[in-house]
C-alpha angles and dihedrals in degrees: 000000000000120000131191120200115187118200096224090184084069103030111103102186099257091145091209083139095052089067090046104048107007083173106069099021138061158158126240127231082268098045110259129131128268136180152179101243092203106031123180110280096238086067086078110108095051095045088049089052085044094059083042101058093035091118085208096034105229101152130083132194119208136173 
């Protein structure tokens, strides 16, 4: 199962991971970050991505 945590005291709404996996991540409707906290597996490579381009890596990618 793979599992995403995203460290929201760091994260600053770049939204640098919502062009990378808009999937799994967005922006509200007041700019702060959402995600989908088990996404499908298949969703891997661009969450990776995602974790890889965060310029205060906030996110992690586990399973």
């Amino acid at each position: 199962m793979l599992n995403v945590t995203v460290d929201l005291d760091v994260c600053q709404n770049h939204g640098q991971c919502v062009f990378a996996a808009p999937d799994v991540f967005r922006l509200d409707d007041s700019g702060h970050l959402v995600y989908v906290a088990s996404p499908d597996a298949e969703l891997r490579d661009d969450v990776e991505e995602a974790a890889d381009v965060c310029p205060l890596q906030a996110i992690r990618v586990e399973g």
